[in-house]
Every structure is written in structure tokens, then in C-alpha cells.
KOLNU-284307 format. One line per 4 residues: their letters; for each residue x, y, z of C-alpha. Coordinates in steps of 0.2 Angstrom, whole numbers, plus 5000, padded with zeros to 4 digits. Layout:
# KOLNU-284307
a = X,Y,Z | ... $
END
This chain:
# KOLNU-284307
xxxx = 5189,5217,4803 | 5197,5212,4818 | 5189,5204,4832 | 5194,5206,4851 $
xxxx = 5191,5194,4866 | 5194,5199,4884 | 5190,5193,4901 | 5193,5195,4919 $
xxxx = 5198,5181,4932 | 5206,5176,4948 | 5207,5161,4958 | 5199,5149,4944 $
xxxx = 5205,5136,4950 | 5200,5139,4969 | 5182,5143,4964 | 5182,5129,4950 $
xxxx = 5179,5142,4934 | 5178,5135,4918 | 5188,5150,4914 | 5199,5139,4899 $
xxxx = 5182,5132,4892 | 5175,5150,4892 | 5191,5158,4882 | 5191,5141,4870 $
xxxx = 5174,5143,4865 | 5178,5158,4856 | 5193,5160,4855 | 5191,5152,4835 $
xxxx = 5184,5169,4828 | 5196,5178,4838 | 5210,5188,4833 | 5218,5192,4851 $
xxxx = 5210,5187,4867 | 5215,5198,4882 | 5215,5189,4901 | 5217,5200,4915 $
xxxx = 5224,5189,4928 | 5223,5195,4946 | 5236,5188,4959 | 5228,5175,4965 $
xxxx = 5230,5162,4979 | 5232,5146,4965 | 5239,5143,4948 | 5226,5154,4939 $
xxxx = 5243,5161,4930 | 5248,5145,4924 | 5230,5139,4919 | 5227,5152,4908 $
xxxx = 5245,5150,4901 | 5242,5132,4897 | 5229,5135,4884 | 5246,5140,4874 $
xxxx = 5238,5151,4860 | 5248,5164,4850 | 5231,5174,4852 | 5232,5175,4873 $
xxxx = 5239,5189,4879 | 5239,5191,4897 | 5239,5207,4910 | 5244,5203,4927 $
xxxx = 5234,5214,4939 | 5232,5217,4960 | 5213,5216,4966 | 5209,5232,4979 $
xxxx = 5193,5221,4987 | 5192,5236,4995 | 5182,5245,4982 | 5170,5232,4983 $
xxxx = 5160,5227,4966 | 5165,5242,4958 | 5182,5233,4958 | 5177,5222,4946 $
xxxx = 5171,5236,4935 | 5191,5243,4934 | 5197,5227,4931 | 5188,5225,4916 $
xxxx = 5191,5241,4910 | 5207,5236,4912 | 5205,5224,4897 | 5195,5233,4888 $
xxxx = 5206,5247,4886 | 5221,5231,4880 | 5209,5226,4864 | 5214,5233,4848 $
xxxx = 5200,5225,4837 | 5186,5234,4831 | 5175,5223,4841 | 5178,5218,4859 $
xxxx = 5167,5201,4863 | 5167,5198,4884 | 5162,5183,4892 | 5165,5183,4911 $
xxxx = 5173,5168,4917 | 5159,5157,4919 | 5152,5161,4904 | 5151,5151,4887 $
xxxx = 5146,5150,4868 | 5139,5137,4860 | 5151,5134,4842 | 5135,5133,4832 $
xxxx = 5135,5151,4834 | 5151,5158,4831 | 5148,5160,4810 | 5131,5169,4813 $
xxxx = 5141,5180,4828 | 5157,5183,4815 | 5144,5188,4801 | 5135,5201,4812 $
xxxx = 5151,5208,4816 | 5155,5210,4800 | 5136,5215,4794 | 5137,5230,4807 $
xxxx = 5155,5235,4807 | 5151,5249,4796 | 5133,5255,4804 | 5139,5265,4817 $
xxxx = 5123,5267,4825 | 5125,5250,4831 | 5135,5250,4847 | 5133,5234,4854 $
xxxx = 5126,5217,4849 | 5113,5209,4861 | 5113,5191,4869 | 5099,5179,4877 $
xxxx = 5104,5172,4893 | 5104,5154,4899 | 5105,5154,4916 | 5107,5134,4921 $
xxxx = 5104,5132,4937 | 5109,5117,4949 | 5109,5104,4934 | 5117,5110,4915 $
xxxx = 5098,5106,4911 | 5090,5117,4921 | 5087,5136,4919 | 5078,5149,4926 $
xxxx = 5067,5164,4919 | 5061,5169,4936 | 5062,5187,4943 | 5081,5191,4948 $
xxxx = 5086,5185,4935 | 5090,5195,4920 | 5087,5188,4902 | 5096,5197,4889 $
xxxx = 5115,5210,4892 | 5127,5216,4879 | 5144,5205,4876 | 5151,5213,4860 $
xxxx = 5152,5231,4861 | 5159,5243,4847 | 5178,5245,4852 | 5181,5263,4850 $
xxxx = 5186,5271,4865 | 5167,5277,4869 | 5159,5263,4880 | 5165,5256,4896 $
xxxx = 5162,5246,4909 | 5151,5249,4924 | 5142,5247,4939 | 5150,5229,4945 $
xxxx = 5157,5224,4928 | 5143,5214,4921 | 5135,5229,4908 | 5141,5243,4901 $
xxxx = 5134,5260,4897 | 5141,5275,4884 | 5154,5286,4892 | 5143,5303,4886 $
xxxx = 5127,5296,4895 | 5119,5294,4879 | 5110,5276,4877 | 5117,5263,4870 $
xxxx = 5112,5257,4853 | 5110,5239,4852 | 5107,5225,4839 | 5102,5209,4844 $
xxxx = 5111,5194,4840 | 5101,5182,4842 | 5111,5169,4850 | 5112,5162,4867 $
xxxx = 5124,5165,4882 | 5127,5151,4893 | 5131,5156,4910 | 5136,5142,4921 $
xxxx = 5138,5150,4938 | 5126,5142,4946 | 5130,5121,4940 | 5143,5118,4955 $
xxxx = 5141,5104,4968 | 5135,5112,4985 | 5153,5113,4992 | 5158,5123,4979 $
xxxx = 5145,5132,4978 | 5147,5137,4995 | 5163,5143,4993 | 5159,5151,4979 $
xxxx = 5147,5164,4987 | 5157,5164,5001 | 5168,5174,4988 | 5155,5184,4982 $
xxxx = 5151,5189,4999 | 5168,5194,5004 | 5168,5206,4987 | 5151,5213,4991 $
xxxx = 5154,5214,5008 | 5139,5207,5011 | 5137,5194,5026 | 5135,5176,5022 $
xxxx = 5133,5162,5032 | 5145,5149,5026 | 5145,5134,5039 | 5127,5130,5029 $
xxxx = 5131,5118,5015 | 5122,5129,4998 | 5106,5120,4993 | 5099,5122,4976 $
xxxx = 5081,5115,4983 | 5068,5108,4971 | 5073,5108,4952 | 5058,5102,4946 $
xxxx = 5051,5121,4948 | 5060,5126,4934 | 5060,5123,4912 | 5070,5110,4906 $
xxxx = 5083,5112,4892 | 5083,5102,4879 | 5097,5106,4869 | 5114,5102,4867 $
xxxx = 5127,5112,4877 | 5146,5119,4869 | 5157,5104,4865 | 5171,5113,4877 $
xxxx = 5158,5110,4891 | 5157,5091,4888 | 5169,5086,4901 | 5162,5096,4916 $
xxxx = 5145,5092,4914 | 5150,5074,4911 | 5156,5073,4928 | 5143,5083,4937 $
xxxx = 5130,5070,4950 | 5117,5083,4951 | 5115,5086,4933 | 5118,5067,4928 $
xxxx = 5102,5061,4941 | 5095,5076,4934 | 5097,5071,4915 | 5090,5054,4918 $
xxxx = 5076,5059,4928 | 5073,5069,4912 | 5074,5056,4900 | 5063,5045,4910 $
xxxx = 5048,5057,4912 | 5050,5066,4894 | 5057,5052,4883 | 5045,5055,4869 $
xxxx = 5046,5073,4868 | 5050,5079,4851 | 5062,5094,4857 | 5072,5080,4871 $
xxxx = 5073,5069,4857 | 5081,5082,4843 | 5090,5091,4856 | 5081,5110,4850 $
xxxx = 5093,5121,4857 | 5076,5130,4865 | 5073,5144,4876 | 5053,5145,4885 $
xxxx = 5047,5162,4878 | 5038,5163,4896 | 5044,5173,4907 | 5039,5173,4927 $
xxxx = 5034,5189,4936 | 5038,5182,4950 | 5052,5172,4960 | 5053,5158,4963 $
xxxx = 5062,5150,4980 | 5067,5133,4976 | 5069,5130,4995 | 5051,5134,4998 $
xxxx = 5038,5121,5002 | 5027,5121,4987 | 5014,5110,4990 | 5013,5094,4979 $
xxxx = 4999,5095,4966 | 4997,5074,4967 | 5001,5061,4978 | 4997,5041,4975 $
xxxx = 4997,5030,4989 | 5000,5011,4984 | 4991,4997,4995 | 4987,4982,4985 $
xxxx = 4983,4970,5002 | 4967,4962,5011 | 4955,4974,5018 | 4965,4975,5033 $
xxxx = 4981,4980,5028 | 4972,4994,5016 | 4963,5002,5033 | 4980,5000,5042 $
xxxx = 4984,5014,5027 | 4971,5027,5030 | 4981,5034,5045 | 4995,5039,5032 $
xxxx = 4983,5045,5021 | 4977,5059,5033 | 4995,5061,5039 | 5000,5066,5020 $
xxxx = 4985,5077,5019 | 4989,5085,5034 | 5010,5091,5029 | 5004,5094,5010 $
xxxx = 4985,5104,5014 | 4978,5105,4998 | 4985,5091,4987 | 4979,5080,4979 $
xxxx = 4978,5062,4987 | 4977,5045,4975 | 4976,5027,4983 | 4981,5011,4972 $
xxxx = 4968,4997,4979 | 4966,4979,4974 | 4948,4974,4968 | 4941,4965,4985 $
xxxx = 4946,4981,4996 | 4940,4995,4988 | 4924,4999,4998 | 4937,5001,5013 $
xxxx = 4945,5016,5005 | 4930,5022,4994 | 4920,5034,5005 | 4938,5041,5013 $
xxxx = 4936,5058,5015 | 4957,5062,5010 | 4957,5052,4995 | 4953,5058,4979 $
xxxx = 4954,5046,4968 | 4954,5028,4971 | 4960,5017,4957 | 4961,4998,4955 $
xxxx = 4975,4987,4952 | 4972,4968,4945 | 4981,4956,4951 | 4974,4943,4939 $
xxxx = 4988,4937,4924 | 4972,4934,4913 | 4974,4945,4896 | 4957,4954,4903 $
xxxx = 4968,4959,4919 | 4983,4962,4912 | 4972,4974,4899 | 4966,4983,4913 $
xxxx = 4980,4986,4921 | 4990,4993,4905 | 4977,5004,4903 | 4977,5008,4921 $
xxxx = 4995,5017,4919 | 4989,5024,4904 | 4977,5032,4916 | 4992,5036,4930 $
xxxx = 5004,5043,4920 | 4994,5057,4916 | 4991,5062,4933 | 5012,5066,4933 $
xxxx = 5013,5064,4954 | 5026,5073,4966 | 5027,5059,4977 | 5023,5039,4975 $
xxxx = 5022,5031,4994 | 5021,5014,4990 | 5017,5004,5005 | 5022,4985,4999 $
xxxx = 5036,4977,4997 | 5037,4968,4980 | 5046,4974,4968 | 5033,4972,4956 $
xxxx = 5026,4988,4964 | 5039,4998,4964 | 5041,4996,4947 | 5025,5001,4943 $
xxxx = 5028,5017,4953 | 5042,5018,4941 | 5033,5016,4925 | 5019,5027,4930 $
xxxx = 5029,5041,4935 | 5048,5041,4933 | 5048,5058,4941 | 5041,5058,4959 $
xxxx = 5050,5055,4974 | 5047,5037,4977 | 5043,5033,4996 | 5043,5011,5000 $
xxxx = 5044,4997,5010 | 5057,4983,5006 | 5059,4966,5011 | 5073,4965,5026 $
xxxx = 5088,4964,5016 | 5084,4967,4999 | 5087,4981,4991 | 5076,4994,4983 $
xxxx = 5086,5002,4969 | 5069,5012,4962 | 5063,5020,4980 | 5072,5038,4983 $
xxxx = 5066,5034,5003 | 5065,5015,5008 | 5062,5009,5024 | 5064,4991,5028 $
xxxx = 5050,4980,5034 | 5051,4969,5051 | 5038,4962,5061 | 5040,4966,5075 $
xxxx = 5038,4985,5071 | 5020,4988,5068 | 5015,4993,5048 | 5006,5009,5054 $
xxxx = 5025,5015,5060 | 5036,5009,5046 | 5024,5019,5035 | 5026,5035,5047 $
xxxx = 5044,5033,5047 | 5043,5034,5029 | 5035,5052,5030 | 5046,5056,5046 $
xxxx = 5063,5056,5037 | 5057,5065,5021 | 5047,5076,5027 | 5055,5077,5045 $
xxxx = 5037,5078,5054 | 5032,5070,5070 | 5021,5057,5074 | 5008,5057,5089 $
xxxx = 4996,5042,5098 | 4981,5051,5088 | 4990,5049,5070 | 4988,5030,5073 $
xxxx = 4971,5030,5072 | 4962,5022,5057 | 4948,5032,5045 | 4933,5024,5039 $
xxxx = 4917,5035,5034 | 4902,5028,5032 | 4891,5035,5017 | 4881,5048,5017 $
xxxx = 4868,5040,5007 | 4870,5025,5022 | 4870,5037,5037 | 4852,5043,5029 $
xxxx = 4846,5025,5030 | 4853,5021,5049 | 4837,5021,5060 | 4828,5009,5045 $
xxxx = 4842,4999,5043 | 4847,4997,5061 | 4828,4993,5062 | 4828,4979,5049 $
xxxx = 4843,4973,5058 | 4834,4972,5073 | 4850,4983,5081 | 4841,4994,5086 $
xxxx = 4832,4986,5100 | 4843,4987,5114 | 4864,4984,5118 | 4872,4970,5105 $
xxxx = 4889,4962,5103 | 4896,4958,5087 | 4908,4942,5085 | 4915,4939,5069 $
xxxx = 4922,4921,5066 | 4928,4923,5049 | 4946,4928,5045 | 4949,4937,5028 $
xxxx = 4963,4927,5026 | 4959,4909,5025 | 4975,4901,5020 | 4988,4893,5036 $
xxxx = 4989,4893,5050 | 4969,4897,5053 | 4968,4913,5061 | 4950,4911,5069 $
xxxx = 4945,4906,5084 | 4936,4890,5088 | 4918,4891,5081 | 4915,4879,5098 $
xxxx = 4923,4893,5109 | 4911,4909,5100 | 4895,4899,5103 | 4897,4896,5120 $
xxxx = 4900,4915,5120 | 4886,4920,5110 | 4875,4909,5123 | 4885,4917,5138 $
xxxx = 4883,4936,5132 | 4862,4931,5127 | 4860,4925,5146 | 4867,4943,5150 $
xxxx = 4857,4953,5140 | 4865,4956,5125 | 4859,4952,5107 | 4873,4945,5096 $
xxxx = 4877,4946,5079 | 4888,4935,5069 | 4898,4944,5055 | 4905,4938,5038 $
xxxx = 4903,4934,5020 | 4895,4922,5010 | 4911,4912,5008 | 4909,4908,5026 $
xxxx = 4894,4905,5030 | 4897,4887,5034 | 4907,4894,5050 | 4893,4904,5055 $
xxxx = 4881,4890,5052 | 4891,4880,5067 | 4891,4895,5078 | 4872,4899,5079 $
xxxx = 4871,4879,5084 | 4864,4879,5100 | 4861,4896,5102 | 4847,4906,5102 $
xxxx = 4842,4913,5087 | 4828,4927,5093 | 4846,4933,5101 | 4859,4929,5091 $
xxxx = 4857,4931,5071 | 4869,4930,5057 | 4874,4945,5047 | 4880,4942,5029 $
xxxx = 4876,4949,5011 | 4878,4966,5016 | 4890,4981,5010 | 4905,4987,5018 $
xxxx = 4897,5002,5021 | 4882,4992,5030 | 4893,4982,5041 | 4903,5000,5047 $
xxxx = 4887,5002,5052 | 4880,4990,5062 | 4901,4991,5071 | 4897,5010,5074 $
xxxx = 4882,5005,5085 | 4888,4990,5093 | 4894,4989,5112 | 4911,4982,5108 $
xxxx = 4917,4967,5094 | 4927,4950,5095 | 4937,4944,5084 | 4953,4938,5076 $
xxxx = 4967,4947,5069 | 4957,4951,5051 | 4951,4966,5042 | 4933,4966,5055 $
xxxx = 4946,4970,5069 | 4953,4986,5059 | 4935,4993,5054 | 4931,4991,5073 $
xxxx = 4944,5003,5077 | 4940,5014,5062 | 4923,5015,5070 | 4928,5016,5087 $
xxxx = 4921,5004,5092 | 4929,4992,5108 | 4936,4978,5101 | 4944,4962,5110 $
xxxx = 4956,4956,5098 | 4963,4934,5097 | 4981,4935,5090 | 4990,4917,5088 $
xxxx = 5000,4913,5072 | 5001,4931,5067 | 5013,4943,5073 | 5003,4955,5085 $
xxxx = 5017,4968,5086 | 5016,4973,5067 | 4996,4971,5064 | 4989,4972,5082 $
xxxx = 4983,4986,5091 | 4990,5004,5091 | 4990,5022,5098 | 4975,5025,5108 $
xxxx = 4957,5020,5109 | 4946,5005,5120 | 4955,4988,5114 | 4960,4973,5121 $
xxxx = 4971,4961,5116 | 4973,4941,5122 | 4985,4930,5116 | 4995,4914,5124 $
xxxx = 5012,4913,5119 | 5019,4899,5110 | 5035,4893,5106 | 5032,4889,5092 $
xxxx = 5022,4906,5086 | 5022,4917,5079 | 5022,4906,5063 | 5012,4914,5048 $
xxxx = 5028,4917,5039 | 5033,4899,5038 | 5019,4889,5035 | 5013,4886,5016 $
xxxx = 4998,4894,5009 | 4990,4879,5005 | 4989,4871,5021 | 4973,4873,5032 $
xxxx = 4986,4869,5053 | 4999,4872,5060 | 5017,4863,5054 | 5013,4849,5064 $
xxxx = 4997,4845,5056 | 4987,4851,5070 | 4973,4865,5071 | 4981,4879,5080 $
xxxx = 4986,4878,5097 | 4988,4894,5100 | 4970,4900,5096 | 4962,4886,5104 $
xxxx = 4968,4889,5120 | 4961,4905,5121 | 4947,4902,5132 | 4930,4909,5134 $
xxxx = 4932,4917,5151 | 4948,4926,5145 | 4937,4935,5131 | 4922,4938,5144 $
xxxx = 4937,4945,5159 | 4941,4958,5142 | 4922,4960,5139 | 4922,4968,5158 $
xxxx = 4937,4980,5156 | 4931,4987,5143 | 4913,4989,5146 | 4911,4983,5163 $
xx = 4900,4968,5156 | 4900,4952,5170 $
END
């Protein structure tokens, strides 16, 4: 038995063939191997001369591009009509196969080269796309074709030289063989890729649009292979970026899979009915949002949250909260799911949070928007899902090696802004006034309750103000205003009319203790113990809130409620007010401020030992002038 190969090619090395890797990989069961070389505009010639094998034997041809496709149909009838074995095995010149199969190949020859009936052996197709460990089985793309046909003058090339047909009409007879072909025409970079169809266009005569850089679009849309690819092949695919980020991204998201870690040489028996266009906007089936702050920082998130779920309608929408500020996020509307991340370095924390990823990593995300800046979070994006597009924030000049999209935090951009930028360059969407405002939904269950609660509260008899002393952060410098300053207030706003209630927690009810000295208590009342849903509540119905730069200020907003804002030590530009809506902000400049960064948490002044200057010298009459622009109190 003797066994012919034969191929077409021109400009190779132009268009980046693996022409030699294709002739080499079977070239060992080979008796002859026939190259077709057209005139070309490199040293194709020489390339295929180089492989110096008694077994080449080359035909130098002219191209007449204008026949089109069809031209590729003489050409390699050209080198067909050269083979004398009594097989001829084809490959095109991008395509290869595997040395594991060369014995079964040379034993079905042999099995079937005195069965007449059979006039062609049969391969599966392997059409890797944009990585050498993606493929596709869409429509368009055809699975199985004949590449060893029956060398005896009756079959020929056809159409645009990639089948062939009987010349009397009558059907071909085909075996299969079992084996796989792998075609790498579609593993170039972009550029060459562009080029590439370029070439095809100008063949075709089809119009193609070449200035465009070629994008392969989302591989994650289609199988992985797991197997190993022909040794010849090693070199390319060595030095291929797409297909090397690829095989990592791989390994990270399916390092325990039995078929990644035996390398089965395994093709999905599923074939799609449809195609699919990796250039489309498919809509992420999950998205987690990471926020692991104070009350605060975690409302100043929402705004993103409902911008996500505005690109990606219908996705699925996780938030990463820390223990204190889940009611903040709980009742949202956008979010899904809201999960809880410990802090705590306890064995009952760290538990909890192993089992949390456990949890995660099921969930397999699109996209991880990580909204802080410790790497400690951007590695647990990491570990939960290696495969999503990581969007973060990282500390001004540090890098961020685990975020695909980073944006670096400064204070004096606000935090709602450097998140939007965040979806602004990967989703290239813009960004209006309304985005920036901050979601909060009170409870069904609460809303049934209001009038009763409202009621108990005594808020319902009339116009009240709400001033909140507290601040959800107590470490240094103090954020809050002087309890001294709010009880005159309180007694100010109770000689006009209004009923006052003083907000906060249990924790601080020592500084609401000091405030309601002196005032009167039929008028003014303290407001602790109750749920966050309760105290969006009572914010929802009030005439307007003070208060400091805490979390109270942001559930105002949320609830639309006007708010006059006390900024000192805190940087006002990166948690202060934006976008639209009735606020007010006051705030004496000091040379010295703002100085939240570089004081030490376990101070209770300012660096020079003093309570803060800065929020003691706002006065009572600058808060009541704000009172009046925003609701015309006097």
C-alpha cells in the first residue's frame, strides 16, 4: 500500500500558515507528499523546501484569482492528479493531525484498501477558535468532511477545494475514521487575523472591511478542550497571548476536572442549532458586587447596583456585605442575593467565611465589581471565581495584578464616581445626575405598619426634624457635631414648631442623653432600639435631617429626604453629597483638614490633642440659615 499526501499553499508565510507543521504531522506514514506551491509574494518556495524530505515533491503553480474560489478547486486538483499512492490524505494548510492517530489512520487504510465500496475515510472536526483550547460546534460550522479519498482517478475536488464529490455523480461512499482534524485557521492574533480575511475577501470577492482590527469576542461562549494538541503544534501555541491567558483562565476555574487534569482528547457530542456571535452582548447570568464598609459606604453602593441592572436587564445581581450593614442592602430591590462576609479572624469567623466561598463558587459569576481597595478582597474575588471579569478599586499607587479593570482611588473624586468610571470603561455607558442617587426600600411588611408606627412614634402629629448626633464611625478625629451645639438646636427648632427626634443606637445613648438636657422632652424624644427599616421610616416622613458625615446622612438621601450635612475631618468631596436632590452642605475650612487619613484609630481628637475644631465651629445659626433654604423654615 502506498500512501499519498498533498496540499495547496501560497503566501504561508505572509498569512502565518503552519503550512510545514501540517505537512510534518503526517508526513511519517507518508510515502510521497505533493505541495502545490503557487507564486507567491514571500519565501513560501523556500519554506516548504526547508522541510528537506526525500518524500516532498513540489509543483510550482500561477493563481488566476480571477476565478474566484473555484480557483482553489484547480489547484488542488492539480495535486491530486500528482499522487500516485493508492490513497491521497489532504490537509489544507492550516490543518493538522494529532501523532496518536497516525497507526489507527495507516491501519484503516490498509483494513479498506481492498473494499472498494469504500471511497473515502471520514474525519471529526476541531475547529479552535481564538484560543488552541476553544472550539466551536455552532451552526456554520461544519463537524465532519473527507480527507483520504481512494486514489483512482474517479473523485475530485470541488466546489472551493475543501470536499470532494465522485466524478459520475454517484455519492460518495464513506467510512468513518474516527479521528480528529485539527483545523487552526481561526488561532491567529487579531492582526493576523485581519490580514487573513483580508485574503479571503480578495479570493471570494467579497467586500471586507479591513481598517477594523478582527475581534474574536467572548470565548467563554463556547466548550473547552481539554486535550492535548500535535506535538508539531507545540511551538505556536506556546507563543500565542490569547490562547496562554485563555489556558490559565482555564486552569483556575476547572482545575479539578477529571478530563483537564488527564488531558481526554474530547469532543462535546452536543451540537448547537443555532449561531452563536461571540461579538454579541449576552447578558451576564450573575454578577457579585463586593462592599464590606460601614453602613455608609454600603448605601453609597446601591447607585451601582441599579446602574448594573440597568446595562445587564435580567441578571442576576449578588452584594458581599459585612455583618453590621446588611439591613442597608437587604430589602434592595436589584440585589438578589445578599451574602455576608466576617471579618472576625476567630476560628468561628474564619469557618464561616470558608464556607462562604464554598457557597460563591457555585454561583460561577460573569463579572466581580469589587468596590474596596485591600487586596484581601480582591483575592477573594479571585478564589471564588477565577473566571469573571474582575472590576476594583486600588489604593493610589498600588498595583492590582488580580482586577481585569482597576481604577484607582483618590479623595477628592467622590466614591459613587470612581465606581461609575469602573462600569464607564468596560461597559462604555454613560453616567447622568439621576445615576447618583442612593436606593433604599423600606419593607413591605414596614410600610403596612406606618400609620401605627408613625403613631407610637408620636410622628405623626404634625412637622418634625430629625437630628442624629452619633457617627457610625467612632474612632479619630470625632466626626459629630457638638452635643452642646444640637441642643440648642433642638430647643431653637421646638420654639418653632417642630417636634424633634434624636437618632442612634444603643451604643450612643450617652450622647443623646446630653442632648435632650435642657430640652423639652413633650417636643423632642430620643429614637433608638429600632430596625433599620424603622429608622428609613420615621427619615421618609420627616421635614428635612442634620447631621454629620455618617451612614444617617446617606439613608436621608435614599429616602429623599432634606438633609443639611456637618463635614470637618472627612473628605467631603469623596463621601459628601452628589447628583441631584434637596441637600445642604456647611463646612469651615481648615488648614489642617481634611485629616481622617492621618490620625490613628485609637485616638478620640484631632493631632494636636484637641476635640475638633473644625466641627465646633460650626455654628447653630449656619445649620438654621441651611434649615431655611431648604425648607423655608425661620
Amino acid at each position: 500500500m502506498k500512501i499519498s499526501g498533498f496540499t495547496i499553499v501560497k503566501n504561508a508565510v505572509k498569512f502565518h500558515y503552519p503550512i510545514v507543521e501540517s505537512i510534518q504531522s503526517i508526513l511519517p506514514i507518508c510515502d510521497e507528499y505533493i505541495v502545490a506551491v503557487g507564486k507567491s509574494e514571500d519565501n513560501t518556495l523556500d519554506l516548504i523546501k526547508s522541510i528537506n524530505s526525500p518524500k516532498i515533491k513540489i509543483i510550482e503553480t500561477e493563481w488566476d484569482l480571477s476565478n474566484g474560489y473555484s480557483e482553489l478547486t484547480r489547484q488542488t486538483n492539480i495535486a491530486l492528479k500528482a499522487c500516485s499512492g493508492d490513497w491521497a490524505f489532504y490537509l489544507q494548510s492550516d490543518e493538522v493531525i494529532h501523532e496518536a492517530d497516525l497507526g489507527k489512520l495507516k491501519f484503516l487504510m490498509q483494513l479498506y484498501l481492498n473494499k472498494p465500496e469504500v471511497d473515502a475515510l471520514r474525519f471529526r472536526w476541531l475547529h479552535f477558535y481564538g484560543s488552541h483550547y476553544r472550539y466551536r460546534i455552532d451552526q456554520g460550522w461544519y463537524q465532519k468532511q473527507e480527507r483520504i479519498i481512494r486514489n483512482n482517478g474517479t473523485i475530485e475536488s470541488y466546489h472551493d477545494g475543501f470536499g470532494f464529490h465522485r466524478i459520475d455523480g454517484k455519492k460518495l461512499q464513506i467510512a468513518d475514521s474516527f479521528t480528529y482534524l485539527y483545523h487552526y485557521g481561526w488561532t491567529y492574533t487579531p492582526k493576523q487575523m485581519t490580514e487573513r480575511k483580508f485574503n479571503q475577501s480578495v479570493i471570494w470577492n467579497k467586500a471586507f472591511d479591513h481598517a477594523n482590527m478582527y475581534d474574536y469576542g467572548n470565548l467563554n461562549l463556547f466548550p473547552v478542550y481539554w486535550g492535548s494538541h500535535p506535538k508539531v503544534m507545540t511551538n505556536i501555541i506556546a507563543h500565542n497571548p490569547l490562547t496562554q491567558e485563555d489556558k490559565q483562565l482555564i486552569a483556575r476555574k476547572h482545575w479539578w476536572n477529571p478530563f483537564y487534569l488527564l488531558k481526554v482528547r474530547l469532543k462535546t457530542g452536543r451540537r448547537m442549532r443555532m449561531r452563536i456571535d461571540p461579538l454579541a452582548v449576552y447578558p451576564p447570568k450573575r454578577v457579585l458586587v463586593i462592599r464590606v464598609g460601614n453602613i455608609g459606604d454600603v448605601l453609597m453602593a446601591t447607585p451601582v447596583v441599579r446602574k448594573l441592572k440597568n446595562i445587564l436587564p435580567g441578571c442576576c445581581i449578588d452584594f458581599l456585605v459585612s455583618p453590621h450593614a446588611k439591613a442597608a442592602v437587604t430589602p434592595n430591590t436589584y440585589i438578589n442575593n445578599v451574602y455576608v462576609y466576617e471579618k472576625s479572624k476567630r476560628l468561628a469567623g474564619k469557618l464561616k467565611k470558608f464556607f462562604l466561598q464554598q457557597t460563591l463558587r457555585h454561583n460561577h459569576y460573569d463579572y466581580c465589581v469589587v468596590l474596596e481597595t485591600h487586596e484581601q478582597y480582591h483575592q477573594f474575588a479571585q478564589r471564588i471565581s477565577p473566571q469573571a471579569i474582575k472590576l476594583g478599586l486600588r489604593s493610589k499607587g498600588t498595583p492590582a495584578p488580580l482586577l481585569n479593570l482597576s481604577v484607582e482611588l483618590t479623595q477628592d473624586t467622590h466614591g459613587i464616581s470612581h465606581a461609575f468610571s469602573l462600569l464607564e470603561k468596560q461597559f462604555q455607558t454613560t453616567i447622568d445626575a439621576d445615576d447618583y442617587h442612593i436606593d433604599y426600600f423600606v419593607s413591605d411588611a414596614t410600610k403596612a405598619q406606618a400609620s401605627r408606627l408613625l403613631g407610637e412614634w408620636g410622628a405623626d402629629k404634625g412637622k418634625y426634624i430629625i437630628l442624629h448626633p452619633g457617627s457610625s464611625v467612632p474612632h479619630v478625629p470625632y466626626r459629630g457635631w457638638v452635643a452642646a451645639h444640637f441642643t440648642q438646636l433642638a430647643q431653637w427648632l421646638n420654639s418653632h414648631g417642630y417636634r424633634v427626634f434624636i437618632t442612634g443606637t444603643h451604643k450612643e445613648e450617652p450622647l443623646i442623653t446630653r442632648v435632650l438636657d435642657g430640652v423639652d422632652h413633650q417636643l423632642t424624644k430620643p429614637f433608638m432600639g429600632h430596625s433599620f427599616d424603622e429608622y428609613a421610616l420615621l427619615m421618609q416622613h420627616a421635614s428635612a435631617l442634620v447631621c454629620a458625615d455618617t451612614g444617617a446622612l446617606h439613608l436621608g438621601r435614599a429616602m429623599n429626604t432634606p438633609v443639611v450635612g456637618l463635614f470637618g475631618p472627612t473628605h467631603m468631596k469623596h463621601t459628601g453629597f452628589i447628583g441631584t436632590g434637596p441637600y445642604k452642605a456647611i463646612r469651615n475650612d481648615f488648614p489642617c483638614g481634611p485629616c481622617i487619613d492621618n490620625v490613628p484609630k485609637d485616638k478620640q481628637e484631632c493631632l494636636n490633642g484637641q476635640p475638633p475644631a473644625c466641627m465646633q465651629s460650626i455654628t447653630v445659626e449656619q445649620v438654621i440659615e441651611a434649615l431655611h433654604a431648604l425648607i423655608g423654615i425661620k
